[in-house]
Legacy VTK file of the C-alpha trace (Angstrom):
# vtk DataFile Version 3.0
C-alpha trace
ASCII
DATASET POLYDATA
POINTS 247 float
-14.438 -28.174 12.115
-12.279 -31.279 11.518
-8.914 -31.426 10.510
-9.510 -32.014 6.569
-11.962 -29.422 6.631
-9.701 -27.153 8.548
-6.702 -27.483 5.845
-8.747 -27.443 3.214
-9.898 -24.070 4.183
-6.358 -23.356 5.131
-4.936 -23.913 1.542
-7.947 -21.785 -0.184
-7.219 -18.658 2.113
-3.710 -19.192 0.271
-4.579 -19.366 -2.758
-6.724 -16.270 -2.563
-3.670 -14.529 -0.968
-1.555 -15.654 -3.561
-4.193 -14.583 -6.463
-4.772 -11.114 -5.271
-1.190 -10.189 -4.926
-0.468 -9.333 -9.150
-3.535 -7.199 -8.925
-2.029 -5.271 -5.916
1.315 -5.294 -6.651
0.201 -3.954 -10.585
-2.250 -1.122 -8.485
1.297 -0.115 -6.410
3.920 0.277 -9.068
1.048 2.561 -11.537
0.378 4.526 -8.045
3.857 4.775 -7.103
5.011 6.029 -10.811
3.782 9.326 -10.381
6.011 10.174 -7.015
8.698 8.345 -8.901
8.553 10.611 -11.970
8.581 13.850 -9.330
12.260 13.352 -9.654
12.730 14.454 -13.537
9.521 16.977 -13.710
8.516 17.818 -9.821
4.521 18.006 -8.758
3.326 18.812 -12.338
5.191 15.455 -14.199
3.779 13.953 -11.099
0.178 15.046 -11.423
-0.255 14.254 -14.717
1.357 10.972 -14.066
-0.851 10.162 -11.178
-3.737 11.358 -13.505
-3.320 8.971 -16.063
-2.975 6.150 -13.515
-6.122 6.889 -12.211
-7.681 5.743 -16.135
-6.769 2.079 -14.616
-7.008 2.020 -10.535
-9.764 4.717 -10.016
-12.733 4.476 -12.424
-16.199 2.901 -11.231
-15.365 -0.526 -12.377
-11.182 -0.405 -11.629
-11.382 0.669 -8.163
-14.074 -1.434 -7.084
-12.583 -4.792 -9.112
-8.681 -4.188 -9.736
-8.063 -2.269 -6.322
-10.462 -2.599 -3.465
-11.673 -6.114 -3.858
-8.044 -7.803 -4.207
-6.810 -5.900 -1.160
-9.396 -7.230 0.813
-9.438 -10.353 -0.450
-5.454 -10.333 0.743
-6.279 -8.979 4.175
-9.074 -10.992 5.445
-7.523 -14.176 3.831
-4.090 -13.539 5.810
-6.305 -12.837 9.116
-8.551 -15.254 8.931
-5.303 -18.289 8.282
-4.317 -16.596 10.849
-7.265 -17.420 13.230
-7.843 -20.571 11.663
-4.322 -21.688 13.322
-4.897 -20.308 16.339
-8.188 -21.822 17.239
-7.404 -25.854 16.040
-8.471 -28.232 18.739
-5.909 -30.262 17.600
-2.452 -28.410 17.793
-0.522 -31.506 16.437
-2.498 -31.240 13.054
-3.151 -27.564 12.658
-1.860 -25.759 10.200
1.539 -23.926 10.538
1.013 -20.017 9.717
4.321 -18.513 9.124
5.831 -16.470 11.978
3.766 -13.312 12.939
7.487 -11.370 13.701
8.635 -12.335 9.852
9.918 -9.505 7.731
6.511 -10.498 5.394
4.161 -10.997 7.754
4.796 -7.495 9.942
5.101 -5.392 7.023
1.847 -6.921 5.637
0.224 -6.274 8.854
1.305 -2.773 9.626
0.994 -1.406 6.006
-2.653 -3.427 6.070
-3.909 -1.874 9.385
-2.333 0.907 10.333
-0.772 3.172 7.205
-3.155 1.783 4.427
-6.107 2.665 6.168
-4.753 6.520 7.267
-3.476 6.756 3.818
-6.939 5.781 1.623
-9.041 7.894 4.172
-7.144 10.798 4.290
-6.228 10.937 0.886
-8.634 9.075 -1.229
-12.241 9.488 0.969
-11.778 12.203 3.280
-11.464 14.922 -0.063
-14.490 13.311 -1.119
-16.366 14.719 1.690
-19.325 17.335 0.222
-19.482 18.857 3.466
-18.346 22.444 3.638
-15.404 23.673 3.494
-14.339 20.585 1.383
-17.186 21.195 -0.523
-15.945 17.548 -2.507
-12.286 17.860 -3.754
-12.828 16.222 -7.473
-10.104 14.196 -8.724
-9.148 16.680 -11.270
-8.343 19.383 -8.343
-6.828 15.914 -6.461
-3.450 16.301 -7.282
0.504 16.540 -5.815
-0.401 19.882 -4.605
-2.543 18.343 -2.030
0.302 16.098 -0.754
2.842 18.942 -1.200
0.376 21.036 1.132
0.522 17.826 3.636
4.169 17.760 3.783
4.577 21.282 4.203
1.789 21.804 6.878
2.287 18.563 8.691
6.159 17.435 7.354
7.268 14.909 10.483
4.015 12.421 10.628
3.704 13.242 6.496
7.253 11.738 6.464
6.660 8.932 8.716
2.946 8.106 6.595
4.231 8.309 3.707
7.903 6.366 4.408
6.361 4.367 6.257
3.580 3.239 3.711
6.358 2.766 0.403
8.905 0.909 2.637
6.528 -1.253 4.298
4.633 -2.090 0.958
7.875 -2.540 -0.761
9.288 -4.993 1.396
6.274 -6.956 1.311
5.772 -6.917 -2.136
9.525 -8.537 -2.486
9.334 -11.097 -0.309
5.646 -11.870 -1.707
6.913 -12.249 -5.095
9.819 -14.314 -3.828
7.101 -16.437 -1.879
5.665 -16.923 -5.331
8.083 -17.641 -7.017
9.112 -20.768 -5.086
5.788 -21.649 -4.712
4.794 -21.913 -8.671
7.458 -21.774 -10.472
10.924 -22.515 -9.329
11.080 -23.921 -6.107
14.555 -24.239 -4.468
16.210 -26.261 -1.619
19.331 -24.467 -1.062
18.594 -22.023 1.820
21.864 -20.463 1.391
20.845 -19.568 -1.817
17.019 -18.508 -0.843
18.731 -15.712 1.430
20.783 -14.212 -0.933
17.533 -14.153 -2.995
15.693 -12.219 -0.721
18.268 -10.256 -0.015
18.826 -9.172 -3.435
15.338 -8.492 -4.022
15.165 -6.094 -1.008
17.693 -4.224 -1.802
16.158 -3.850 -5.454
12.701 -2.935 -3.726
14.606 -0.378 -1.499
16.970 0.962 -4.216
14.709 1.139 -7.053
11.176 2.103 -5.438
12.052 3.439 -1.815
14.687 5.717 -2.109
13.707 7.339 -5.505
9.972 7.400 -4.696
11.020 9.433 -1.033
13.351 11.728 -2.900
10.547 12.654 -5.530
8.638 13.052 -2.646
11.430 15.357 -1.553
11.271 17.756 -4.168
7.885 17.678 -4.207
7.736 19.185 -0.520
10.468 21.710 -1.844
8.418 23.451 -4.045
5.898 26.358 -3.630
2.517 25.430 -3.203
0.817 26.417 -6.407
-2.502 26.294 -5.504
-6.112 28.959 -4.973
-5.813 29.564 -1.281
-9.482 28.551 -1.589
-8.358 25.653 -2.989
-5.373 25.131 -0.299
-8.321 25.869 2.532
-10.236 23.029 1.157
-7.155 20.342 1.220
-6.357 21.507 4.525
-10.070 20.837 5.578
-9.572 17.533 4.420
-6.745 16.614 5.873
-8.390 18.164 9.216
-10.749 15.029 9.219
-8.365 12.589 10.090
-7.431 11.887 13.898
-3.863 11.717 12.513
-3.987 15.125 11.139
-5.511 16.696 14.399
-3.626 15.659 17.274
LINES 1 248
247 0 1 2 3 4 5 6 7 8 9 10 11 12 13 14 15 16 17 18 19 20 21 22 23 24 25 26 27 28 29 30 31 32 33 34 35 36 37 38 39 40 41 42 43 44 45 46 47 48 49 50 51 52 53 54 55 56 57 58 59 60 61 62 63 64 65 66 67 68 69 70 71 72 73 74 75 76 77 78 79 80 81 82 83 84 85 86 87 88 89 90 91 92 93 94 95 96 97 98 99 100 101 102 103 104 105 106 107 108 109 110 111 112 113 114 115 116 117 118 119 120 121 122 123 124 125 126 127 128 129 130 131 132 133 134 135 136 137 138 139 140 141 142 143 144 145 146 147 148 149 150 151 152 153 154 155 156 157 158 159 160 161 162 163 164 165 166 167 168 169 170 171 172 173 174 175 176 177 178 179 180 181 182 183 184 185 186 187 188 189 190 191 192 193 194 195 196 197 198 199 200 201 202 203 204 205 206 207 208 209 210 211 212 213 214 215 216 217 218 219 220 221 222 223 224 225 226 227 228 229 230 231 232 233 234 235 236 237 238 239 240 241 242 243 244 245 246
């Protein structure tokens, strides 16, 4: 591939990055609401929360085109810009792809290939499973009590999953929108100023989505599991499915 080609190429993958991030930034603040809201009404506020969020990120045409289809739009795009740098013949020409050890680019890739991958199958298709004794979890028995059964059963790699998964995403999603920002609509010179920027924005991220989405998690885990112990048996089948869960 020649060099025109090659940046041409090159400045598509960005712009598909760049035009799947609303879609999955919109898909993490509905999903994160309900474990926010876990802080003023515990599991059942959160349930019913998470419930109604599922009306926009989990029906047969949401999940598929709001959800699914932007994150792996975002993915591949970022791997294969990636690659695309990596393999120029010409070096002096190729495009530049930012730093792999940047605060955006490892928090993309870990939350993209390590705890968004545990978290979807273990939580979204694992419960799906008809095989007995799931026997298919539906979405209406799908609720906090299943992640307050995780956290109790399994709490240390439930914490580190679930931490893990909101700070990572967080921080991307900051500097992303940041990235944007400068990109479309108000680009700025001063890098004095761009660090205070991003600095501001991650302590937002961590101060008003980290810390009160792991404390609602927090109570969450505090409470009683009020679930059938048929019911409990089932979640704890599912969860059984994953490596993560086994070891």
């Amino acid at each position: 591939m020649d060099g025109t080609r090659r940046n041409q190429l090159y400045r598509a993958l960005t712009k598909a990055i760049h035009g799947s991030s609303p879609f999955i930034t919109i898909f993490a603040l509905v999903h994160l609401s309900a474990p926010l809201l876990a802080n003023l009404g515990g599991s059942s506020l959160a349930s019913q929360t998470m419930l109604l969020g599922r009306e926009y990120y989990q029906t047969s045409f949401g999940e598929a085109a709001l959800v699914i289809t932007p994150i792996t739009v975002h993915v591949l795009s970022a791997l294969l810009k990636r690659l695309l740098a990596s393999t120029s013949s010409d070096p002096k020409n190729a495009p530049t792809p930012r730093p792999i050890t940047s605060p955006l680019s490892v928090t993309g890739y870990a939350t993209a290939l390590l705890f968004l991958p545990i978290h979807y199958l273990s939580h979204r298709s694992d419960p799906t499973s008809e095989a007995p004794p799931i026997f298919g979890v539906g979405p209406a028995e799908l609720d906090f009590e299943f992640v307050k059964l995780g956290l109790q059963r399994w709490p240390v790699r439930s914490w580190i999953l679930y931490g893990g998964l909101v700070l990572f995403t967080s921080i991307h999603v900051a500097d992303g929108i940041g990235l944007l920002w400068a990109t479309y609509f108000k680009p700025s010179s001063d890098s004095g100023k761009q660090v205070r920027n991003r600095k501001l924005r991650r302590r937002l991220a961590l101060g008003g989505v980290v810390l009160p989405t792991l404390t609602g998690i927090y109570f969450i885990a505090q409470e009683p599991l009020m679930t059938f112990s048929s019911t409990a048996g089932r979640y704890t089948a599912s969860f059984m499915r994953s490596f993560v869960y086994r070891i």
